[in-house]
N, C-alpha and C positions, 0 to 999 in steps of 0.2 A: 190274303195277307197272312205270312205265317207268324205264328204266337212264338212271343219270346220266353225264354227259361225262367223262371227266377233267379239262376246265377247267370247271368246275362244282365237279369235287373239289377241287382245286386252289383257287380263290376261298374255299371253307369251310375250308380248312386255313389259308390267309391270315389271314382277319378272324379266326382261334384265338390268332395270334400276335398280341405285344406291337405297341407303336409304332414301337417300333427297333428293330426285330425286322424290322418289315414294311419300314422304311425301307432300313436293310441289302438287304435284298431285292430290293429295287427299283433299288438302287447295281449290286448283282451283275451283274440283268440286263440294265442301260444298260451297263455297261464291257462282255458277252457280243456286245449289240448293236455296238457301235464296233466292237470288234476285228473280227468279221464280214462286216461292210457291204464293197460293194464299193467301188472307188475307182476313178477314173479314172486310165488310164498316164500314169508322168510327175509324179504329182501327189501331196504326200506333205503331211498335218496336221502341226499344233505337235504334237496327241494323240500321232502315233507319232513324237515324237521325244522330248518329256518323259521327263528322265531317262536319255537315249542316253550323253551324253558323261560322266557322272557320276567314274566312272573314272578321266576325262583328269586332275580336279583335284586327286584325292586329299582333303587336309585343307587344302588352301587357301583361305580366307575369299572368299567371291565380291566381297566390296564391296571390301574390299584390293585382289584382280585388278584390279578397275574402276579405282581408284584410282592404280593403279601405270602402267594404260596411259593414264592421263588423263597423269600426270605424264609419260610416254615424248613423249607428244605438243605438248606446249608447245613454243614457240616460247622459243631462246636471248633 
């Protein structure tokens, strides 16, 4: 009897799960994928900055912010 893969196992334990089950799944292993990938020196995505300055704003309204420098900016 021949022995099966582990990714053979793996695909039957998949199609056992739900559809958002499998989907989640799939999410997991694309964000596993991104963080891994190599990158070129020098060179940084939106991906690994999403979320970086969070901190800086505290509970500040982001369209307010926007708002407040549009007003800074006008002309007297």
């Amino acid at each position: 009897m021949p022995r099966v893969s582990s990714l053979q196992q793996l695909e039957r334990a998949i199609r056992e799960l739900q559809p958002e089950q499998q989907l989640e799944l799939v999410e997991r292993v694309v964000h596993q994928l991104r963080r891994r990938r190599p990158k070129a020196p020098g060179k940084v995505s939106a991906d690994d900055l999403y979320g970086s300055g969070k901190h800086i704003w505290g509970d500040e309204d982001a369209q307010e912010y926007v708002n407040r420098m549009r007003e800074d900016r006008e002309c007297p």
